[in-house]
Backbone as JSON Lines, residues from 0, in Angstrom:
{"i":0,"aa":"X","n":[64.5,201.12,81.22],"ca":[64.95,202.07,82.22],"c":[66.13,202.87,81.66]}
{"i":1,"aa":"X","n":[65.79,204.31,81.69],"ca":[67.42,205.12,80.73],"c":[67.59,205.08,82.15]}
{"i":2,"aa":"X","n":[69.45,205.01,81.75],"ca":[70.39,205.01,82.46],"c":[70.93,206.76,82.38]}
{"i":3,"aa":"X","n":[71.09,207.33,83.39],"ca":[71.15,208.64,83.71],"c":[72.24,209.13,84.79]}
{"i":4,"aa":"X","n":[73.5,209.72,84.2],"ca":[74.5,209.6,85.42],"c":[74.06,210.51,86.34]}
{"i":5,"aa":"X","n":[74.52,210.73,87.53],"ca":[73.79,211.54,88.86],"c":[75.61,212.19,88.94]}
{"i":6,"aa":"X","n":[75.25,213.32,89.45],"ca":[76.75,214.22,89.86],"c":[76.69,214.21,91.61]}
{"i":7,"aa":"X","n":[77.2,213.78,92.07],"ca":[77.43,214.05,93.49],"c":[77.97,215.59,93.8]}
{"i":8,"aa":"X","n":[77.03,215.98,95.03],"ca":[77.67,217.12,94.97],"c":[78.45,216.9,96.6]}
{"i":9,"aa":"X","n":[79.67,216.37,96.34],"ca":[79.79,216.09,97.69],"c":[80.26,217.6,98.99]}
{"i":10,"aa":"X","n":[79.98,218.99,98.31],"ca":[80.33,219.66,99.15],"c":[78.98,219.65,100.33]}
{"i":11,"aa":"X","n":[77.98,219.46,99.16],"ca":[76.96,219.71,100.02],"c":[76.17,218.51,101.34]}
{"i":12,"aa":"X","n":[77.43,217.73,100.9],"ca":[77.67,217.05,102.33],"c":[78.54,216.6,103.7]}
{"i":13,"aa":"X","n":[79.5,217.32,103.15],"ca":[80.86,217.46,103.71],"c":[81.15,218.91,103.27]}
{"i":14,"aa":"X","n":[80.76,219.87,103.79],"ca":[81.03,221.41,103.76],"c":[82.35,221.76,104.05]}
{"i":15,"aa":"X","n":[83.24,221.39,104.59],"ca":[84.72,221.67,104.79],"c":[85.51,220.96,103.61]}
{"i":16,"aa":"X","n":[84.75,220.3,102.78],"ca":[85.67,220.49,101.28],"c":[85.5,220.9,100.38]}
{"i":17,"aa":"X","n":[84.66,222.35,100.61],"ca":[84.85,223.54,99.9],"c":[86.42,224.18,99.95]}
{"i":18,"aa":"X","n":[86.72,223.79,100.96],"ca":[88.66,224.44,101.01],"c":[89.19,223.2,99.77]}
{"i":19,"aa":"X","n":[89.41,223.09,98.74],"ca":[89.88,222.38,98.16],"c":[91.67,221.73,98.11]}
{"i":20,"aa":"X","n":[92.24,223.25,98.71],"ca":[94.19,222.31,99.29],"c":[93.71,221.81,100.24]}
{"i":21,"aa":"X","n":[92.55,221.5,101.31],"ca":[93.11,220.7,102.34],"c":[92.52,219.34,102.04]}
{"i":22,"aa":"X","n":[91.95,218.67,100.77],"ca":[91.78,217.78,100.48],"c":[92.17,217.08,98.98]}
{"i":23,"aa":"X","n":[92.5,216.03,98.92],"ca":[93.29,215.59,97.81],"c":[92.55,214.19,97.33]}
{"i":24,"aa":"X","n":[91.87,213.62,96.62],"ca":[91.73,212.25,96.26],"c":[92.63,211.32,95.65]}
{"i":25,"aa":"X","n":[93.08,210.3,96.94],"ca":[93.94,209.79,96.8],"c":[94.11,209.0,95.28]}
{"i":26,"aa":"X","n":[92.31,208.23,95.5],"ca":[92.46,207.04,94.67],"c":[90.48,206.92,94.31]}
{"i":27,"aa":"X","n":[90.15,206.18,93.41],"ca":[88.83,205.87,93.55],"c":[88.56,204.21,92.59]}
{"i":28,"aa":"X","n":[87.6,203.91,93.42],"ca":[87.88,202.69,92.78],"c":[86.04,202.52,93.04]}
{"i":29,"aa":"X","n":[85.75,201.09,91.85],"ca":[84.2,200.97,91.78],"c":[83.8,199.8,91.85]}
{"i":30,"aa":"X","n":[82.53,198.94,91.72],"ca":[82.32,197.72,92.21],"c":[80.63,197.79,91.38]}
{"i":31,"aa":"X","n":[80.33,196.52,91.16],"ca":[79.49,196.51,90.24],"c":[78.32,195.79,90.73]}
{"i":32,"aa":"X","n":[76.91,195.61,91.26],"ca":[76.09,194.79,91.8],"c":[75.13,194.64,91.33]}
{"i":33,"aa":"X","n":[74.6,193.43,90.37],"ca":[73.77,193.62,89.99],"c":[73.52,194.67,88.6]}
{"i":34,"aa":"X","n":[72.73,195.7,88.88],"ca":[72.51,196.56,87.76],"c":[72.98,198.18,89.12]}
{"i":35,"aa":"X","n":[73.81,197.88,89.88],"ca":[73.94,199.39,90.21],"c":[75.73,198.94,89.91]}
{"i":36,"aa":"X","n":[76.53,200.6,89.83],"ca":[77.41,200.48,90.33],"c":[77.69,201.42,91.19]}
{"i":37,"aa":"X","n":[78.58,201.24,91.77],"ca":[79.3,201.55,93.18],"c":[80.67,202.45,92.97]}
{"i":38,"aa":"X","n":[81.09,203.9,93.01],"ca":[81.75,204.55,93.24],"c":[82.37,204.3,94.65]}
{"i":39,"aa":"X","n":[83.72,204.52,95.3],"ca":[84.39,204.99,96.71],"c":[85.94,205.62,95.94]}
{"i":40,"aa":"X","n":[85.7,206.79,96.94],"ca":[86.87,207.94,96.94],"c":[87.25,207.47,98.27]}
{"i":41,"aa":"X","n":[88.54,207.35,97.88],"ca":[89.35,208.0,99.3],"c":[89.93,208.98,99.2]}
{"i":42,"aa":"X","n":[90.27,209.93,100.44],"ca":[89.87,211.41,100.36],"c":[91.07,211.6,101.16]}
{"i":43,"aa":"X","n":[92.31,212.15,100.81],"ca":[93.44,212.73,102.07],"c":[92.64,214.26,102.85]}
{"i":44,"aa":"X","n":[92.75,214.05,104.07],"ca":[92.49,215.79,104.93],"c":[94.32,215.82,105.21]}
{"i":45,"aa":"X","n":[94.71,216.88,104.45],"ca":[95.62,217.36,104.68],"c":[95.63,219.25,105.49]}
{"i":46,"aa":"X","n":[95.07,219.0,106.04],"ca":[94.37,220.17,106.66],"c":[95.22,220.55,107.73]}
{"i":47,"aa":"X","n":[95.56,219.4,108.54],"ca":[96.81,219.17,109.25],"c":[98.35,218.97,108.82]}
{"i":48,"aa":"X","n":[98.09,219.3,108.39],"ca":[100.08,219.12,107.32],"c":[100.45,220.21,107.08]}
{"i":49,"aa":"X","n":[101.67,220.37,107.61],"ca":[102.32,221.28,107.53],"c":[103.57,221.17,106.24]}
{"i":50,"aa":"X","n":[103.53,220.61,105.39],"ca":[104.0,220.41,104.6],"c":[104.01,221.44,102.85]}
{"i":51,"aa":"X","n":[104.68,221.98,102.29],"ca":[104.77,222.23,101.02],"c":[103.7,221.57,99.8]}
{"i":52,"aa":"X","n":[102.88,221.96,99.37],"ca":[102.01,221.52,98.39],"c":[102.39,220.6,97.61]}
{"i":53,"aa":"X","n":[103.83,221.18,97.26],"ca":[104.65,220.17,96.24],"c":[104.87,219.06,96.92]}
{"i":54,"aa":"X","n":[105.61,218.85,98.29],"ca":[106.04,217.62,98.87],"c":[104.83,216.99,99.38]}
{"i":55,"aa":"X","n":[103.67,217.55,99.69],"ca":[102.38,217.16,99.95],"c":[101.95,216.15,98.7]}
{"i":56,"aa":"X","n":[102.01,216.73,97.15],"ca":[101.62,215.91,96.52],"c":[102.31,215.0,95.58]}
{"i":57,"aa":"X","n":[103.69,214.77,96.26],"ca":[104.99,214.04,96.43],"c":[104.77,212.71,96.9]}
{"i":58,"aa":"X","n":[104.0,213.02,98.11],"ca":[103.76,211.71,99.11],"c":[102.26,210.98,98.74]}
{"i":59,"aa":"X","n":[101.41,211.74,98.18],"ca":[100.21,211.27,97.84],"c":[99.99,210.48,96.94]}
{"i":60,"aa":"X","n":[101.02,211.36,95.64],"ca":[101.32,210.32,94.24],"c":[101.31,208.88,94.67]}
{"i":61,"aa":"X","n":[102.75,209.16,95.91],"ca":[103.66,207.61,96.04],"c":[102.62,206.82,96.18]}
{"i":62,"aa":"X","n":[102.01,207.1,97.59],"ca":[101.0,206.81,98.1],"c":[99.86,205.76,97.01]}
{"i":63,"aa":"X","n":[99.16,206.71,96.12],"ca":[98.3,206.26,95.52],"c":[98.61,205.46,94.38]}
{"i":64,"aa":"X","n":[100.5,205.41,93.84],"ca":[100.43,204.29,93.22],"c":[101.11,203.03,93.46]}
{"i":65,"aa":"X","n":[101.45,202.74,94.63],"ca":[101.66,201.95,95.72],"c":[100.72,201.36,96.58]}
{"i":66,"aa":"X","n":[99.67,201.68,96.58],"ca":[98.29,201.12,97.01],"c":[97.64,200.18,96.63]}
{"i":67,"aa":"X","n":[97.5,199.21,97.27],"ca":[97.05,197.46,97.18],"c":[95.52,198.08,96.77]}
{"i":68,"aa":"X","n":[95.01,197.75,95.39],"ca":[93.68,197.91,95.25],"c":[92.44,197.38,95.94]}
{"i":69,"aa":"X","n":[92.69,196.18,96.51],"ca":[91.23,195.64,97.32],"c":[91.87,195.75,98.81]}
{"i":70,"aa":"X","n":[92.46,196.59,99.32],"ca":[92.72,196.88,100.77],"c":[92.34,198.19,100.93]}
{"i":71,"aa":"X","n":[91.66,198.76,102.21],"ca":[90.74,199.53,102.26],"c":[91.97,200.48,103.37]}
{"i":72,"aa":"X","n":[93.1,199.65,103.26],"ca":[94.4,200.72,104.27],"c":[95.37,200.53,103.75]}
{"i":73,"aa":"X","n":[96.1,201.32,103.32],"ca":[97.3,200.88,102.44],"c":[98.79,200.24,103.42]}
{"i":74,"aa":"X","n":[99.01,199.59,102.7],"ca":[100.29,198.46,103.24],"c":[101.29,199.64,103.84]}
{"i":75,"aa":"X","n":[102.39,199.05,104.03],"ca":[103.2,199.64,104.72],"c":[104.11,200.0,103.41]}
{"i":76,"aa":"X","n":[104.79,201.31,103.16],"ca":[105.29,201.52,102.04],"c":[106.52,202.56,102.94]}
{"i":77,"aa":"X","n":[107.75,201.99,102.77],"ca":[108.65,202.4,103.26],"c":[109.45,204.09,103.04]}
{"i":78,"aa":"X","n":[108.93,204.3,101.76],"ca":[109.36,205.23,101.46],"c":[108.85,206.76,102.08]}
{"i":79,"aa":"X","n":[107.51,206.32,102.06],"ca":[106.39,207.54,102.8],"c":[105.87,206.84,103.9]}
{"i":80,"aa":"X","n":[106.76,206.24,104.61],"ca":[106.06,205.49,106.19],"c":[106.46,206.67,107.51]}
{"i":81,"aa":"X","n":[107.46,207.26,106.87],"ca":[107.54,208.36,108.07],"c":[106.55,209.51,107.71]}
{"i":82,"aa":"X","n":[105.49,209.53,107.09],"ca":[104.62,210.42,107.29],"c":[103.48,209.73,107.64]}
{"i":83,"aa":"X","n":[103.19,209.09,107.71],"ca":[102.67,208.75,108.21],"c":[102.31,207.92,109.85]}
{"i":84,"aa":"X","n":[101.32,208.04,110.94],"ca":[101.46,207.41,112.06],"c":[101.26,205.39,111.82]}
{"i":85,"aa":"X","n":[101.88,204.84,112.53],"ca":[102.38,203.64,112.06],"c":[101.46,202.77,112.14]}
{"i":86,"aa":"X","n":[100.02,203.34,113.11],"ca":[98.52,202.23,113.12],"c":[97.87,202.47,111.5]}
{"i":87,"aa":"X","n":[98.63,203.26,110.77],"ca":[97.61,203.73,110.1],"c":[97.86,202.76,108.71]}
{"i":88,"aa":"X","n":[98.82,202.67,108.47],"ca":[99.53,201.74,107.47],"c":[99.53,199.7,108.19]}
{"i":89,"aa":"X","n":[99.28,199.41,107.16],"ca":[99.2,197.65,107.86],"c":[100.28,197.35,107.31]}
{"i":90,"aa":"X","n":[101.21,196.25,107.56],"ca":[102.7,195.67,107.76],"c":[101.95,194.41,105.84]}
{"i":91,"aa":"X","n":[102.78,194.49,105.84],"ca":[102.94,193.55,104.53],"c":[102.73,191.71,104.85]}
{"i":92,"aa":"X","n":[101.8,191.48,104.08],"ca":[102.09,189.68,104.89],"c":[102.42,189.03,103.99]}
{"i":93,"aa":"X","n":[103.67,188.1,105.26],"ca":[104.88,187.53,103.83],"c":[104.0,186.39,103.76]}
{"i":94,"aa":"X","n":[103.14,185.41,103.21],"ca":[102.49,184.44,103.3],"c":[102.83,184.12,101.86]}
């Protein structure tokens, strides 16, 4: 079986990220099963932000290298916690 990479065209499934500033990839990470593997993007909509491009991708950096790799919501990170709403970030467990 040749192995043959495939290009996602993900506009042509999500048509509103043809605007390319209002979306940013945070992070992407992959997973292996068998004989497939497994791509996932996480995708910022900054579409709503009223923020500076620069300080926009200020907070995203932090963001994405502060990010617990096998958590699917990033921890609570103090520095960029005021931009964010506070359900959205999970609290750290002291265990």
């Amino acid at each position: 079986m040749e192995k043959i990479p495939v290009l996602f065209d993900i506009i042509s499934k999500i048509p509103e990220m043809s605007i390319e500033s209002n979306y940013s990839v945070v992070r992407i990470m992959n997973s292996c099963v068998r004989v497939f593997r497994f791509f996932y993007a996480t995708i910022a909509d900054s579409s709503m932000v009223k923020f500076s491009p620069v300080k926009l991708n200020c907070i995203l950096n932090n963001l994405a290298l502060k990010w617990i790799n096998e958590s699917s919501e990033p921890y609570f990170i103090e520095s960029i916690s005021g931009y964010f709403p506070i359900s959205v970030m999970k609290k750290k467990n002291n265990n």
